[in-house]
N, C-alpha and C positions, 0 to 999 in steps of 0.2 A: 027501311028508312026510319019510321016510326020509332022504333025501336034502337035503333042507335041514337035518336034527339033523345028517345027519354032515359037511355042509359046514361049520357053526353049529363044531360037536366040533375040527374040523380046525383051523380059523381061533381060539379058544381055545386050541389047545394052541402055534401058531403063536407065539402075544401071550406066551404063560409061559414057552416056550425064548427070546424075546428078552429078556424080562423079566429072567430068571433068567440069561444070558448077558451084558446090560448089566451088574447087579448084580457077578457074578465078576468082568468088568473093570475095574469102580470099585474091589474091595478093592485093595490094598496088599498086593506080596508080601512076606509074614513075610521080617523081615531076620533076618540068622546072629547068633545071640547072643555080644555081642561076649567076644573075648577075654581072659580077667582078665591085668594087668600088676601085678607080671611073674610070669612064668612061671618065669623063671630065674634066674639070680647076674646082679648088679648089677656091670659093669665102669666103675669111676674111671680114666680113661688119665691119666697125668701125662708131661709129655715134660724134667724135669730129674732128676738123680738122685736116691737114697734121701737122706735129711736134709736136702734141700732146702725152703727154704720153701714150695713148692710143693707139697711130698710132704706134707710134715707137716703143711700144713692139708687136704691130701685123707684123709689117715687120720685126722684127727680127726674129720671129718664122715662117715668111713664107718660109723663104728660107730651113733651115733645114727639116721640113715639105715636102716640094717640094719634096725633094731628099730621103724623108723615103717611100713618097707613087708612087715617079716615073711621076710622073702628074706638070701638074702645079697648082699654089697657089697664086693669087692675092690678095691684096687690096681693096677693097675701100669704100671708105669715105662719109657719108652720115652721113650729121652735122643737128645737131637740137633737140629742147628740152631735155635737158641733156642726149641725148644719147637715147633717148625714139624712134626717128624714124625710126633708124639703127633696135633697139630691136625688134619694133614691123615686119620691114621688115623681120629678121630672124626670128620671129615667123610665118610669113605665106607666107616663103618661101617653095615650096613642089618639089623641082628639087633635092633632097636630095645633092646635093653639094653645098651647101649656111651654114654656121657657123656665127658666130659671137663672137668678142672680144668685152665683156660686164665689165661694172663697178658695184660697189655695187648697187647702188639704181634701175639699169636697170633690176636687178633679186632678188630684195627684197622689196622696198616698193614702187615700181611706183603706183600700182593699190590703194595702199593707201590714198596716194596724190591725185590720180585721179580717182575713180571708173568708170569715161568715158572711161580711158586707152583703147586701139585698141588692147590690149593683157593683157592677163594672166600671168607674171612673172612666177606663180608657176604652170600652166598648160599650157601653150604655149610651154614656152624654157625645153627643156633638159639638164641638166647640165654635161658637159665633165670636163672640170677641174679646178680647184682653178692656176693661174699661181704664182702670185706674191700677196705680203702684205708690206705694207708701214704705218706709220704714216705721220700726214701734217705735215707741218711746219706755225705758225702761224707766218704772217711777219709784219710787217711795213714800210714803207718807212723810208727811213736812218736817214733823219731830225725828223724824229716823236716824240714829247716831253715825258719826262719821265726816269730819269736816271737807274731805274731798270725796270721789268715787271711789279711790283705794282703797281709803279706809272704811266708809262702805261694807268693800266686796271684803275686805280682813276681817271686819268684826259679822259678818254674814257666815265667813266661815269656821269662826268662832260659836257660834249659835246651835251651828250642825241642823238637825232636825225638828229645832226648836219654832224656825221661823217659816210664814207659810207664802206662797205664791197663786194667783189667782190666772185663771183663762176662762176662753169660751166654753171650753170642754175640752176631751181628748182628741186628739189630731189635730187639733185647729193649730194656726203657725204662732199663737200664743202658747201654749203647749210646747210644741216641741221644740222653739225658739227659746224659753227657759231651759229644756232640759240640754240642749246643746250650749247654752250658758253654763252651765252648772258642770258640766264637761271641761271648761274651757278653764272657768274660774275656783275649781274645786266647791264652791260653794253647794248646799243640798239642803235648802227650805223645800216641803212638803206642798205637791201639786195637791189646788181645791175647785174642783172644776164650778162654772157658773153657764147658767143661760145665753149670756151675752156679754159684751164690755161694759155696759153700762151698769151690771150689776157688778162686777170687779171690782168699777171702779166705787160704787159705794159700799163694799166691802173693803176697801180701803181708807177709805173716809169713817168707816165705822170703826175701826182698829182691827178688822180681821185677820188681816194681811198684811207682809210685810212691805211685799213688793209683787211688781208685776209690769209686764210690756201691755201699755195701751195704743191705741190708735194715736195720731197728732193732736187729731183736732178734741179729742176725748181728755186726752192730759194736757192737753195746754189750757184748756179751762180751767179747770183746778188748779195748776200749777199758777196763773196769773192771777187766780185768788186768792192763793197762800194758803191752800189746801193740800197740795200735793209737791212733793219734790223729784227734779229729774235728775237720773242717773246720766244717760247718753241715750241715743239715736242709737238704733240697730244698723248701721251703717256702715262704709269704710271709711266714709268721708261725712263732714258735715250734709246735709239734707236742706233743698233750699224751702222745705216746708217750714221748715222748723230751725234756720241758719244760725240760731242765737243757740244751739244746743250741741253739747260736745259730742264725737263721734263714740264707739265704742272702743274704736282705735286708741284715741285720745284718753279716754277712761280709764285703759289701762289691758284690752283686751284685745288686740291685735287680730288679723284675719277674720275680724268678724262680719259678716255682712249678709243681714235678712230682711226681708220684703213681705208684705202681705200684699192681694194684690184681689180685686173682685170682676166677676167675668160673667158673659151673658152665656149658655149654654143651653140646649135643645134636644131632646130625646134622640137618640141615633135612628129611632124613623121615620123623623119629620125628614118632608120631602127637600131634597137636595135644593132644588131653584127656593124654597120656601128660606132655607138656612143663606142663602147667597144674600137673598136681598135682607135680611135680617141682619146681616152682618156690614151689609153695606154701609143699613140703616143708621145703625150702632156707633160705626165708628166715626160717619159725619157728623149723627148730633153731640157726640163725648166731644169732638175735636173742635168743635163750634166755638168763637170766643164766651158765646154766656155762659153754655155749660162748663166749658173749662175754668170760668170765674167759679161756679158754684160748686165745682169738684173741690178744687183748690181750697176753699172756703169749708167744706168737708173732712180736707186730709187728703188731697190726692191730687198726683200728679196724672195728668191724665195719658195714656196709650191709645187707645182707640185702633187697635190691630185690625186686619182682617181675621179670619177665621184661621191662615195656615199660622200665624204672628203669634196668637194663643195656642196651638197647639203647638208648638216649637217654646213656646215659657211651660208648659206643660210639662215635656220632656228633661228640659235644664232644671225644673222644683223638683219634679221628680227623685232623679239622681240625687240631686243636695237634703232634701229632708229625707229620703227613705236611707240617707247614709247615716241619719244623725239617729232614725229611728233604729239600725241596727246596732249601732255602736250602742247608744244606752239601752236597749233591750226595753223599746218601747211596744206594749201591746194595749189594746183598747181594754178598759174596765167593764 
């Protein structure tokens, strides 16, 4: 009898350690409570100089930023090859608080240009938001002969490679925006690359230059000083940035129509939820009445996408300038 209870006792206790041991391996090991973001100051890399358009839409969004995520939000400036050095540091930036405020060519056709490129545009960066879209303004220095745009672009082609054109640098949509000009209009003044617009534009002011596509807000200072003269709006149509300015249609150049346009992006290993709310972030403060006054007041009309909204302008730059860069046989210097 004995003997059968404690067989009985054995084979019971047998049933409840597998019972109890099945059980432990169905729970779910408690995950690490995740990390609060951020932890730390907030790095904006911008890769043109201080007063750059570039700069000065990243330090207007830093401040509001600051104060959405409770943290701090700095600046800074890391100048060189149209903005390619800044891009590439945020691409292999892995402290997941490092961003950067990118221009078209930094996240559509650098690798184009460059297949040495130190990054992948479309596998490195992450794309947070589309901010702003602008057409250039094609200018002239004030004395520049030519009583309408026609005659202008006639005696530009007269000149041949006499006269010169200024940009950011290589790739930037100052660049290749002239060379798909010069496409369009036979025209072919010599590309002289610069740090930024703002040096263009006093390379223009100083006589260096013939011509060149500026930002709005960059040539309409000059231009309402009697400094600088406007060709047209890179547009299809007038631009309600700039409404007092002919299109390039009008000008005399039909089918034309380019944008520069600036965007918040993220290393491709910043964490996915970290990219979401960044982008959320993004798009309410650009779409904010203030900010939208002080974009505007910049040059820019403002977007404020989500994340897939910028990646789909991405796609559409893409195609259109790496067509322009094939046609003239454009490679980086």
């Amino acid at each position: 009898m004995k003997q059968n209870v404690t067989r009985r006792a054995v084979m019971v206790a047998a049933v409840a350690v597998a019972v109890s041991s099945s059980l432990c391996a169905a729970q779910p090991t408690p995950s690490k409570p995740a990390v609060p973001w951020p932890s730390r100051t907030v790095r904006i890399i911008v890769g043109f100089p201080a007063g750059s358009s570039p700069d000065l839409t990243a330090r207007t969004l830093a401040e509001p930023l600051s104060r959405a995520l409770g943290q701090s939000v700095i600046v800074e400036n890391k100048v060189g090859a149209g903005g390619n050095i800044a891009a590439e540091y945020v691409a292999r930036a892995t402290d997941d608080h490092t961003i950067g405020l990118m221009i078209n060519g930094n996240m559509t056709i650098a690798r184009l240009l460059n297949p040495k490129l130190g990054y992948d545009p479309l596998k490195d960066l992450t794309p947070i938001s589309l901010i702003g879209v602008s057409p250039l303004v094609l200018t002239a220095p004030i004395d520049s002969p030519g009583a309408s745009a026609q005659e202008f672009f006639a005696l530009a082609r007269s000149a041949g490679d006499k006269w010169s054109y200024g940009s950011p640098g290589v790739g930037t949509v100052g660049h290749i925006g002239m060379e798909w000009l010069k496409g369009k209009t036979s025209i072919n003044p010599v590309h002289v690359p610069y740090p930024g617009y703002p040096q263009v534009a006093n390379a223009m002011l100083g006589g260096q230059l013939q011509l060149s596509m500026l930002p709005p807000a960059l040539a309409m200072a000059q231009i309402k000083a009697g400094k600088l003269r406007a060709i047209g709006v890179t547009s299809s149509g007038r631009s309600t940035l700039v409404p007092e300015l002919p299109s390039m249609g009008e000008a005399g150049v039909p089918g034309f129509n380019l944008e520069i346009w600036n965007a918040m992006a993220a290393p491709n290993s910043m964490p996915k939820p970290v990219v979401a709310r960044l982008s959320e972030l993004f798009s309410s403060i650009a779409r904010s009445p203030e900010m939208r006054q002080k974009l505007f007041q910049q040059g820019w009309q403002v977007a404020g996408t989500s994340s897939e909204g910028l990646a789909n302008r991405i796609k559409v730059d893409t195609a259109l300038l790496g067509s322009v860069i094939s046609l003239r046989g454009i490679t980086a210097e």
